[in-house]
C-alpha positions in Angstrom: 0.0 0.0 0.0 1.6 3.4 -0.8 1.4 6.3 1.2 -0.7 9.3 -0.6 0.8 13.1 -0.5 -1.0 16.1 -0.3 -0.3 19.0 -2.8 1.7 21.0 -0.4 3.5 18.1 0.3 2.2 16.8 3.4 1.4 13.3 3.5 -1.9 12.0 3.8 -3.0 9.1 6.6 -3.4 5.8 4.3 -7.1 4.5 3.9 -5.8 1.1 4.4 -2.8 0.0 6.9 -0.1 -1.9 5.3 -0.2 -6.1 6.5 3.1 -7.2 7.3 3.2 -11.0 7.2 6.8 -11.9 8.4 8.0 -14.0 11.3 9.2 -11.2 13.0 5.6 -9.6 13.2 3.5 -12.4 13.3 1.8 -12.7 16.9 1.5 -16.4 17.8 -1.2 -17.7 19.7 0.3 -20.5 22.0 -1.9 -23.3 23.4 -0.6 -26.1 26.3 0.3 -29.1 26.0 -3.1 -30.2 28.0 -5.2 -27.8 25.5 -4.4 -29.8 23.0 -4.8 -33.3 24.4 -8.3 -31.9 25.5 -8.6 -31.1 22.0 -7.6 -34.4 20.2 -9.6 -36.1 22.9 -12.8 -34.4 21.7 -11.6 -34.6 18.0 -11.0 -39.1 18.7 -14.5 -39.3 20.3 -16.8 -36.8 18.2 -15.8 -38.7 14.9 -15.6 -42.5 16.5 -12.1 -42.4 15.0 -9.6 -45.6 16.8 -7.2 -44.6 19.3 -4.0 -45.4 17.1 -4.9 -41.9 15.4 -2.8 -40.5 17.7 -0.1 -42.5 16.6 -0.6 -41.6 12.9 2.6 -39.9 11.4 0.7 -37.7 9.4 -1.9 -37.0 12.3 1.8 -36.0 14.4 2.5 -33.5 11.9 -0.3 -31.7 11.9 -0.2 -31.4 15.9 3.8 -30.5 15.8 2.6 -27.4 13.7 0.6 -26.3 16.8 2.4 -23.6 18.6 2.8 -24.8 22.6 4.1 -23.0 25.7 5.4 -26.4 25.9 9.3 -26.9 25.2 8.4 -30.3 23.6 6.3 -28.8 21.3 2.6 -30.4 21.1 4.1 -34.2 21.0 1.6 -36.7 21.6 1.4 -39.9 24.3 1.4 -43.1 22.6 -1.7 -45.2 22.4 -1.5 -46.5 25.9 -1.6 -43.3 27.3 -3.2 -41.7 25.3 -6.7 -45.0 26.8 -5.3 -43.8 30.2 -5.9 -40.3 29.7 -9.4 -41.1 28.0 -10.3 -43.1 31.0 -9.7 -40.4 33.3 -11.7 -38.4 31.2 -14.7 -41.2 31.7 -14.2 -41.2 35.2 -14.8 -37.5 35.8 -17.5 -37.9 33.7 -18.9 -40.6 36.2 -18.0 -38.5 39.3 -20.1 -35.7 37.9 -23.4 -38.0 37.3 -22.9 -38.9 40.8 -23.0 -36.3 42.3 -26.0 -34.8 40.0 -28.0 -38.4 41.2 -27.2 -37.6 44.5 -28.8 -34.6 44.3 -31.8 -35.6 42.6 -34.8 -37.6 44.3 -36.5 -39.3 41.6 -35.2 -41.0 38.6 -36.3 -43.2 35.6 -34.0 -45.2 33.5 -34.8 -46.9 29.8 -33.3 -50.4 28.7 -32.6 -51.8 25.3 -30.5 -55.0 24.2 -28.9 -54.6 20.9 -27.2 -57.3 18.6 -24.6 -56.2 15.9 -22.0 -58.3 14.9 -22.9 -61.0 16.5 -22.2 -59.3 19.6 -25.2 -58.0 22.6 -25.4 -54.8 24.4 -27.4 -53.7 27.3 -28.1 -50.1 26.7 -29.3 -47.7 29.4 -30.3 -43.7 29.5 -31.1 -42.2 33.0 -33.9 -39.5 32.8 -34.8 -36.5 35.8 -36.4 -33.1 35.7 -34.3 -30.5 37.2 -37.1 -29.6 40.6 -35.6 -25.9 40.1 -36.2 -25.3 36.2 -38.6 -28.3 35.8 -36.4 -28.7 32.9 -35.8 -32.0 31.8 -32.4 -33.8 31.5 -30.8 -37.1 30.4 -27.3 -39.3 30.4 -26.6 -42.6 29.1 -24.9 -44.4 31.5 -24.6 -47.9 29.9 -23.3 -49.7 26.8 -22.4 -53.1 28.6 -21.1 -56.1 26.4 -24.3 -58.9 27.6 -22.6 -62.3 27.0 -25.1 -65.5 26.9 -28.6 -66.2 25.9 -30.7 -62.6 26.8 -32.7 -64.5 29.3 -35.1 -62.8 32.0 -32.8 -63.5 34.9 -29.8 -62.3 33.2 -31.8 -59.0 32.0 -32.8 -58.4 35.8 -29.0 -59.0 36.6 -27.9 -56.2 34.7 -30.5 -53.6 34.8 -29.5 -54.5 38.8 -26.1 -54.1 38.4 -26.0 -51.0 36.3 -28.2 -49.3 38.6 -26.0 -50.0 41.5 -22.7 -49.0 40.1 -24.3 -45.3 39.8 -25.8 -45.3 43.4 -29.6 -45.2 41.8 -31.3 -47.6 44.5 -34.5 -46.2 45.7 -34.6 -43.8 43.3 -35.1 -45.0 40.0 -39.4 -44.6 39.5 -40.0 -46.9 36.6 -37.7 -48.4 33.8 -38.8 -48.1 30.5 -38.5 -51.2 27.5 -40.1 -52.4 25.0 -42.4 -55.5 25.1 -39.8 -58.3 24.3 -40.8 -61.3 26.6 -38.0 -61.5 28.2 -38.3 -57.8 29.8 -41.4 -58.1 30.6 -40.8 -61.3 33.0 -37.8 -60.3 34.4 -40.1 -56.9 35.5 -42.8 -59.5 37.0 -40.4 -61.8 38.7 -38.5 -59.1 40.5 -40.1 -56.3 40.9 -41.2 -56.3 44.7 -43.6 -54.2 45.6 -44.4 -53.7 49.6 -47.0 -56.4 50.0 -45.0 -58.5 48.4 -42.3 -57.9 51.3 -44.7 -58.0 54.0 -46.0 -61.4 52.7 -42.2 -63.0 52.7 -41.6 -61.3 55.9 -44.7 -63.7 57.4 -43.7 -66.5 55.3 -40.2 -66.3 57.0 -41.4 -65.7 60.6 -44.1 -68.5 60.6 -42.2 -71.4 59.0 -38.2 -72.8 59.2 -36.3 -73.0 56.1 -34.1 -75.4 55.4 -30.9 -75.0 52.3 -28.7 -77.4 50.7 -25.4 -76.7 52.3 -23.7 -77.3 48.6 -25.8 -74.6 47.8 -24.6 -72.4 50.0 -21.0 -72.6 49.7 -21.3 -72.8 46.3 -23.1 -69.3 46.2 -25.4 -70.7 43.5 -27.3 -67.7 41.3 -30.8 -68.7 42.6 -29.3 -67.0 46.3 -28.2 -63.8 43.9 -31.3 -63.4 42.0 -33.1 -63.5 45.3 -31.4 -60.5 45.7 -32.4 -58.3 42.5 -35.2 -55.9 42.8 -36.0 -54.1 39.7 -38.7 -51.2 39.9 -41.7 -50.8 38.2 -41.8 -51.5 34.4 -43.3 -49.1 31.7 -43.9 -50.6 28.9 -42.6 -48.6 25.8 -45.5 -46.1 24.0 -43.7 -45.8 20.9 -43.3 -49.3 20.7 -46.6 -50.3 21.6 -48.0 -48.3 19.0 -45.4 -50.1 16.5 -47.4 -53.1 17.7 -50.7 -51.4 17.0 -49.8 -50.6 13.0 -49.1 -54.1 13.1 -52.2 -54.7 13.9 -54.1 -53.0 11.4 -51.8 -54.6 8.9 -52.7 -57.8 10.2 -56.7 -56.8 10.4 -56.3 -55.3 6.7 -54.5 -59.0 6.0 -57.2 -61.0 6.9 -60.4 -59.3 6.0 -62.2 -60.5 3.1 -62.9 -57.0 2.0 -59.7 -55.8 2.0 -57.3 -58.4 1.9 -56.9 -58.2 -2.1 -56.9 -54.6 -2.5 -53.9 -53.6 -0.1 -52.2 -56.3 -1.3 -52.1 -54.9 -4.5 -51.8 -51.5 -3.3 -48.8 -51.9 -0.9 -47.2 -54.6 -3.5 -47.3 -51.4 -6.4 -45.9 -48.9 -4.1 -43.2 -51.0 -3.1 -42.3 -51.5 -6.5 -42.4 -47.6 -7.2 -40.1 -47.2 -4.2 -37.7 -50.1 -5.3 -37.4 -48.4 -8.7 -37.0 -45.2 -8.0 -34.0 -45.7 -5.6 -32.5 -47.7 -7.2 -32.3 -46.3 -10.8 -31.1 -42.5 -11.5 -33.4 -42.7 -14.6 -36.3 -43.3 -12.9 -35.8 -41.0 -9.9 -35.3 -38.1 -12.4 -38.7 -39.4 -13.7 -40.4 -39.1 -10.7 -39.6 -35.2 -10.6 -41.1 -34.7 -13.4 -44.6 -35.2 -12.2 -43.7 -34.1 -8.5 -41.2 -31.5 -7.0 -40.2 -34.0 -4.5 -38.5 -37.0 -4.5 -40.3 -40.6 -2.9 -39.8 -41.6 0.7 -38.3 -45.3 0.8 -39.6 -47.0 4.2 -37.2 -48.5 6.9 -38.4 -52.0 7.9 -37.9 -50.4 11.8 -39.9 -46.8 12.5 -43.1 -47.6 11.2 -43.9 -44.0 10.5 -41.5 -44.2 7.6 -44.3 -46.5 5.6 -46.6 -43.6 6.5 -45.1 -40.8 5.1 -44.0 -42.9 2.7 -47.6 -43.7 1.3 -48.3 -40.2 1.9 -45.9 -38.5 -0.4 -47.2 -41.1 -3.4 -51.1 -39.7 -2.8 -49.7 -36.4 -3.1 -49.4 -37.1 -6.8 -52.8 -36.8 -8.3 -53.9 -40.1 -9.8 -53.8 -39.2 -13.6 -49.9 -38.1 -13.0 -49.0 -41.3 -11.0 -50.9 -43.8 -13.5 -48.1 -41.8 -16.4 -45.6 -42.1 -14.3 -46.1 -45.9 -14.2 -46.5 -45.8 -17.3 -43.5 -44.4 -18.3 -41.4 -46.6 -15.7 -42.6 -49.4 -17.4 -44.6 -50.9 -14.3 -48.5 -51.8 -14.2 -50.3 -48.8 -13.0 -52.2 -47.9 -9.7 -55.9 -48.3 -10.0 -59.1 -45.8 -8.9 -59.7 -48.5 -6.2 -56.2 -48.8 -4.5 -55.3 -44.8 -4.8 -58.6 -44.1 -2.6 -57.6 -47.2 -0.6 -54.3 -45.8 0.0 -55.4 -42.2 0.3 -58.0 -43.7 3.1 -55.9 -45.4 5.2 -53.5 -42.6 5.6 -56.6 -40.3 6.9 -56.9 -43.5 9.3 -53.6 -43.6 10.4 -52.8 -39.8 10.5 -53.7 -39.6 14.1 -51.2 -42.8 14.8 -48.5 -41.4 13.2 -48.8 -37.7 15.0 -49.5 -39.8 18.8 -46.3 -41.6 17.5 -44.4 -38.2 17.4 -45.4 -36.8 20.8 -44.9 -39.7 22.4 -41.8 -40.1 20.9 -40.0 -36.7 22.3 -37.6 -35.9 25.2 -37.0 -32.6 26.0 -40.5 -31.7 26.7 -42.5 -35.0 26.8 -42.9 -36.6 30.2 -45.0 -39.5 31.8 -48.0 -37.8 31.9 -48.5 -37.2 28.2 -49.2 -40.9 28.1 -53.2 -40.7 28.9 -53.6 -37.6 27.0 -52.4 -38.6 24.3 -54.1 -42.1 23.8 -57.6 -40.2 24.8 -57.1 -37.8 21.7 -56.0 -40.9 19.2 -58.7 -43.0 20.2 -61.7 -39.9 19.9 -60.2 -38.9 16.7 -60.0 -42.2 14.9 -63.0 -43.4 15.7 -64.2 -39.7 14.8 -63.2 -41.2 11.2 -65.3 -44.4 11.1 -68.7 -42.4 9.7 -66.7 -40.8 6.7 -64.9 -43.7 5.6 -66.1 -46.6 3.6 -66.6 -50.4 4.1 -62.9 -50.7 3.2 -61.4 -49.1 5.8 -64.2 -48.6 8.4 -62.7 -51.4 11.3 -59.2 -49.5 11.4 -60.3 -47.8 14.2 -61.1 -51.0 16.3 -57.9 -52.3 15.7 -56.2 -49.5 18.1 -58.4 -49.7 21.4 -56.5 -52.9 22.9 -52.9 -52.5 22.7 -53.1 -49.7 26.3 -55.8 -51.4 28.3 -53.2 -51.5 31.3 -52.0 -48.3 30.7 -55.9 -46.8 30.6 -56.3 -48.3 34.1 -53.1 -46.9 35.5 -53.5 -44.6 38.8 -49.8 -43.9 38.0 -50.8 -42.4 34.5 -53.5 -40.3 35.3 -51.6 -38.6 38.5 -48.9 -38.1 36.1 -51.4 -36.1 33.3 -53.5 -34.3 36.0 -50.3 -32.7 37.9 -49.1 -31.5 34.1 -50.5 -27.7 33.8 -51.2 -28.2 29.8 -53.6 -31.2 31.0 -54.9 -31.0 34.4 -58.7 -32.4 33.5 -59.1 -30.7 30.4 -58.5 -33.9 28.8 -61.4 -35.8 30.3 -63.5 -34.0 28.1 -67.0 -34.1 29.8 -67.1 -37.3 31.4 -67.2 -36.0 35.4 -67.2 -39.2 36.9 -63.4 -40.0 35.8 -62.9 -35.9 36.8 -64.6 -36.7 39.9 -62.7 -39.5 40.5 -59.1 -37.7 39.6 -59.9 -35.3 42.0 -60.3 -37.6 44.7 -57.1 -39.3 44.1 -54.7 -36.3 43.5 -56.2 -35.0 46.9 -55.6 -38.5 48.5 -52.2 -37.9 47.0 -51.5 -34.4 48.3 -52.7 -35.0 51.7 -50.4 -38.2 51.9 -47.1 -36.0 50.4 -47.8 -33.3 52.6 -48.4 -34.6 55.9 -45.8 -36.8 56.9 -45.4 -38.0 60.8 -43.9 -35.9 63.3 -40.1 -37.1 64.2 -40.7 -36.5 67.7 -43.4 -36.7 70.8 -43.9 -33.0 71.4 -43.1 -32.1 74.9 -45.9 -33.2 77.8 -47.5 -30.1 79.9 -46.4 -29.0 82.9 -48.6 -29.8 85.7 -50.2 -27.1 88.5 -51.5 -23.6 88.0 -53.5 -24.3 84.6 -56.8 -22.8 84.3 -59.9 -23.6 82.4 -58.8 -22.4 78.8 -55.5 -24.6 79.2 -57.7 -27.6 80.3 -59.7 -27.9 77.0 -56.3 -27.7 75.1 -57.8 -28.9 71.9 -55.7 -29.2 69.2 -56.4 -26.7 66.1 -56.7 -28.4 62.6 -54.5 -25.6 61.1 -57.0 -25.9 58.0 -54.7 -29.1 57.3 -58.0 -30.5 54.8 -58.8 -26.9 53.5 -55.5 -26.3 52.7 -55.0 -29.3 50.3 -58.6 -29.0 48.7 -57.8 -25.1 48.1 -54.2 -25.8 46.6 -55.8 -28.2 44.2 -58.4 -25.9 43.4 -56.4 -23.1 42.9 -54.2 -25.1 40.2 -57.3 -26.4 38.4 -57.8 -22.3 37.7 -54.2 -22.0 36.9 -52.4 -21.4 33.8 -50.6 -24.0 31.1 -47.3 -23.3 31.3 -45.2 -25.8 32.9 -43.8 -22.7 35.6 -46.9 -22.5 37.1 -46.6 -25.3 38.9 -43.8 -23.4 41.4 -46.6 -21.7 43.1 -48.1 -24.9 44.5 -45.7 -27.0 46.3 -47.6 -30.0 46.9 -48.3 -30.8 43.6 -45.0 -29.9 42.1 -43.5 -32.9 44.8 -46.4 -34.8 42.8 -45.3 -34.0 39.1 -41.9 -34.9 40.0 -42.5 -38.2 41.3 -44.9 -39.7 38.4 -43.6 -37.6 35.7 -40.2 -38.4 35.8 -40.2 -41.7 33.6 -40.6 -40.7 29.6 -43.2 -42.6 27.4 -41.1 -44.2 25.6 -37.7 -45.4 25.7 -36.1 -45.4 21.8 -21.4 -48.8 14.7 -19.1 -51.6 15.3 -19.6 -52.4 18.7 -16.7 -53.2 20.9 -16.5 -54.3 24.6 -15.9 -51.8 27.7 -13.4 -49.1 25.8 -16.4 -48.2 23.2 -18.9 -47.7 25.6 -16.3 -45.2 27.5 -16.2 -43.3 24.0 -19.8 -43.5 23.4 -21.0 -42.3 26.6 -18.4 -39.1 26.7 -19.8 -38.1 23.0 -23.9 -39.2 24.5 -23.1 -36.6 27.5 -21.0 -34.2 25.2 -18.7 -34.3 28.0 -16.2 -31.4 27.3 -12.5 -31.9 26.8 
């Protein structure tokens, strides 16, 4: 840049200053030696990469470029240290669940077994709500190698065990799975509930037991399953309504009326999918008659076939029929576009409960009820307007939550939610009636615990008649509850409101803690390190 001069002479301040890229000039910023093992730490477990990365010779170079306050420059430990120092990393990870466990009261967990490779994991995610934000928050805290058949007993074992190493007995509210067999016995077999304590406790006391000595010193497993208790089970909502599509497919299968048509139907749409995937041609085709490209269906979220089937009746039915035509495959009829076009109206309000239920941040417990109420008024909403073909679709969804309809649990959870409360009961006032009574049962057992101690005992002489008939006020103890719940009835929606009533806030904690629903080359113990620092976004 050259410097500008006035016409007397003078110069003239430049409009741009001059860059001056030399050594000598250069300002360095300088990092430590720690920095940077933070920062290939986070780099090796963001992008899965193997540890030997650090031990690339090409990967050195780039880090010896690195400018250190370090005399030996920005070397890098060798593999083995390099495990050590991500172990340390995992462990201060683990101290800080800890210690945010140990400051929560209530906890749910979610379990899923998972086969790739021929190898099994048990994988776990802890869930809470924050009491002071009411936000909600979530770790996984397990990605254990499960060697063996995936029995019941050996499910219960491990759920047991992982719960334990993180200090979560007595806290943990309900563990979520699917409904695999095997989860849901090892959930009836040990899961102890008080009267089933109070019945061994009599069994033990009345009668003398007598053990196998061999048994004994052998420490046989039936002595250590004795000893698992799992807590309550919920059964997974996402997954159950999986099970639920399934069961229109199956209904759609075997009904006279229907069997031939979504045959057909489903048979031609796979085809269309099939071909446009898997042929450039084609797929440039198919934008020719829509602006979008077809949805191909995964074989596990079932919402995928929905949208799917969707996307194809967004093409009118003159446009599809030419572009079968032109794809050299036989052509949807009238009869299966309307069949296709009804049983996504059917399934619409499946597919959107399969959303909600299927969130984390703001989805709790309590959403359950709510949301199975709404699916099962607005499909069978449907049945008037839709014909012969589709008409039963509705039925097909009422059976799958039965339990779950029942559940005291449930409905606690969706009445203490402020966006609920009993708007969701519609106008049936017995079941309002009826929630009333039990979130005041509830209240009046979580605010009124026992007194620790015998208060002190009156001192006798010089008490006069008003002392005498020292009755005891009732502090408006009944009152108090009934005008609490009253006053959070009239209350707001949003989830903050629920600060300015104690009592039921202690309540929303408890049952709403669980979440509806609980939804790579595995290796053993060092990949489920790496996997839960990059789940937690632990930072380096």
């Amino acid at each position: 840049i050259t410097t500008r001069y006035s016409d007397s002479g003078g110069a003239l301040a430049a409009k741009q200053q001059r860059l001056s890229f030399s050594a000598s000039s250069a300002v360095a910023k300088t990092v430590s030696a720690s920095e940077i093992h933070k920062l290939v730490a986070g780099y090796v477990v963001e992008e899965m990469l193997p540890i030997s990365t650090v031990e690339s010779p090409s990967f050195r170079r780039i880090i010896n470029k690195i400018p250190t306050t370090s005399k030996t420059g920005g070397a890098m430990p060798d593999r083995k240290t390099f495990a050590n120092y991500l172990d340390k990393c995992y462990g201060d990870m683990e101290k800080e669940l800890r210690e945010q466990f140990d400051s929560l009261e209530y906890i749910s967990t979610t379990a899923d077994l998972r086969t790739a490779n021929n190898k099994s994991f048990m994988g776990m995610t802890a869930h809470w709500i924050q009491p002071s934000t009411l936000k909600r928050g979530k770790a996984a805290i397990a990605c254990r190698r499960v060697r063996g058949r995936h029995t019941y007993d050996v499910i219960a074992g491990e759920i047991e065990q992982i719960h334990m190493s993180y200090g979560l007995g007595g806290k943990v509210t309900a563990t979520v799975t699917d409904n695999g067999s095997n989860f849901v016995k090892a959930f009836q077999v040990f899961h102890k509930t008080a009267s089933d304590s109070e019945e061994e406790d009599e069994d033990r006391s009345d009668s003398v037991t007598f053990e196998d000595l061999n048994n004994v010193l052998s420490g046989s497993d039936g002595d250590a399953n004795d000893m698992i208790s799992l807590p309550p089970h919920h059964r997974c909502a996402s997954h159950t309504l999986n099970l639920i599509s399934t069961d229109i497919e199956k209904w759609l299968s075997s009904n006279s009326d229907t069997r031939a048509v979504y045959r057909s139907a489903t048979a031609k749409c796979s085809a269309l999918w099939t071909k446009a995937s898997r042929s450039a041609v084609a797929s440039e085709t198919v934008e020719k008659f829509s602006r979008r490209k077809l949805l191909v269906p995964t074989s596990t979220r079932w919402n995928s076939f929905y949208e799917a089937l969707c996307r194809i009746t967004d093409i009118t039915i003159t446009d599809l029929q030419s572009l079968c035509t032109q794809l050299g495959m036989r052509c949807i009829t009238d009869k299966e576009y309307h069949f296709v076009k009804e049983y996504c109206i059917v399934v619409k309000p499946l597919a959107m409960a399969l959303d909600i239920l299927q969130g984390e941040d703001n989805c709790f417990y309590g959403t359950t009820l709510p949301t199975l109420e709404a699916l099962m008024t607005k499909t069978l909403d449907l049945k008037a307007n839709l014909s012969r073909m589709t008409s039963g679709l509705p039925d097909a969804i009422k059976t799958r939550f039965a339990s779950t309809l029942d559940s005291k649990e449930a409905l606690l959870a969706a009445v203490t939610i402020p966006k609920f409360k009993l708007r969701w009961l519609r106008d049936d006032e017995a079941k309002k009636d009826a929630a009333k009574c039990m979130l005041a049962a509830e209240c009046h057992a979580q605010g009124h615990p026992l007194p620790e101690e015998l208060p002190p005992a009156p001192v006798s002489g010089g008490e006069d008649e008003s002392n005498f008939f020292s009755f005891t006020d009732d502090k408006e103890d009944s009152n108090s509850v009934e005008t609490e719940i009253a006053d959070y009835l009239k209350s707001g929606v949003e989830i903050d409101t629920l600060n300015k009533f104690p009592t039921i806030k202690a309540l929303f904690l408890r049952f709403n803690t669980p979440t509806p629903s609980s939804a790579n080359r595995l290796s053993d113990k060092r990949f489920e390190h790496l996997l839960l620092l990059l789940e937690l976004n632990f930072q380096f």
